[in-house]
C-alpha positions as a printed NumPy array, in Angstrom:
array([[ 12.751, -50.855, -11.375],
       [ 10.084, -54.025, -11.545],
       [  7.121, -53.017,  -9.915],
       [  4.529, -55.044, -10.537],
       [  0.686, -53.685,  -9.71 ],
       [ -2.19 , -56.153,  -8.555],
       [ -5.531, -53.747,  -9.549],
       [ -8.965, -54.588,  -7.785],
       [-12.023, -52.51 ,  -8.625],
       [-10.837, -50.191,  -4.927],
       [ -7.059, -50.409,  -4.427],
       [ -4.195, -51.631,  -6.023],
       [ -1.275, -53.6  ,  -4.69 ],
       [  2.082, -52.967,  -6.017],
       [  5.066, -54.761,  -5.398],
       [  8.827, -53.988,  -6.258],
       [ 10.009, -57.387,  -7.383],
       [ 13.66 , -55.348,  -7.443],
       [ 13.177, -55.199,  -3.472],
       [ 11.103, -58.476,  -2.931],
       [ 13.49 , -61.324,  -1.556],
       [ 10.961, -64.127,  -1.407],
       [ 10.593, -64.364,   1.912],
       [  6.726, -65.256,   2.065],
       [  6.435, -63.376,   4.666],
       [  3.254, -61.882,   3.331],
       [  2.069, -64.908,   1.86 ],
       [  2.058, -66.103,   6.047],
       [  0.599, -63.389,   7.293],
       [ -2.419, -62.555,   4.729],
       [ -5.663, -63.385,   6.235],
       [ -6.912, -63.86 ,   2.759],
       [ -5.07 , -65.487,   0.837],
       [ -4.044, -62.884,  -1.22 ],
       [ -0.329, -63.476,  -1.636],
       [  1.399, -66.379,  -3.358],
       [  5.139, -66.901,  -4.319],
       [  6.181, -67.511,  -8.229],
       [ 10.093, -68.226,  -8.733],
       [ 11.014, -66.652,  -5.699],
       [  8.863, -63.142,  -5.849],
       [  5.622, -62.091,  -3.742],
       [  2.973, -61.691,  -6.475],
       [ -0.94 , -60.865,  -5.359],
       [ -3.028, -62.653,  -7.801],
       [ -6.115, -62.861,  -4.919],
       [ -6.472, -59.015,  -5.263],
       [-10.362, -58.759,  -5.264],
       [ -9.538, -60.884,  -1.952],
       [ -7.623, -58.701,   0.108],
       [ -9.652, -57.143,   3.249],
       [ -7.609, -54.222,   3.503],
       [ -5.854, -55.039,   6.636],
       [ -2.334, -54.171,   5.741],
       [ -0.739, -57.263,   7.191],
       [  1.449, -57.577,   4.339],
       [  2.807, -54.145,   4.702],
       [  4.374, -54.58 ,   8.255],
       [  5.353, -58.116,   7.527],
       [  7.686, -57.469,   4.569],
       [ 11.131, -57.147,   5.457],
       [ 12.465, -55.442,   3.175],
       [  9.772, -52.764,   2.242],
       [  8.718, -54.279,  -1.051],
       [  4.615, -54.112,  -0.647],
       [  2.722, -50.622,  -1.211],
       [ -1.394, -50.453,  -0.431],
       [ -3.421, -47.642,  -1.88 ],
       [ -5.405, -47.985,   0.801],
       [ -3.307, -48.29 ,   3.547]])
């Protein structure tokens, strides 16, 4: 499995690039910029940006996202 993990100094982001099909689904619906898309996979390199709203969670069709905090 290639879960990647996106650590701020409160949460961490992970992502199952296995799962991700590059929709950019998340990357559309992130308030903050968090999200961008590198060959064809969600990655969060904006971290420290994300307001905890979970956006990215519901958005993703396929599951891929998981939010410590949310």
């Amino acid at each position: 499995m290639s879960i990647k993990e996106y650590v701020s100094d409160d949460w961490t982001i992970k992502i199952d690039h296995d799962k991700c099909v590059g929709a950019g689904d998340c990357v559309d619906v992130c308030p903050s910029d968090v999200f961008v898309l590198v060959d064809g996979k969600s990655t969060a390199p904006n971290v420290d940006d994300c307001i905890e709203c979970c956006a990215c969670i519901g958005a993703c069709p396929v599951e891929a996202i998981e939010h410590t905090s949310c």
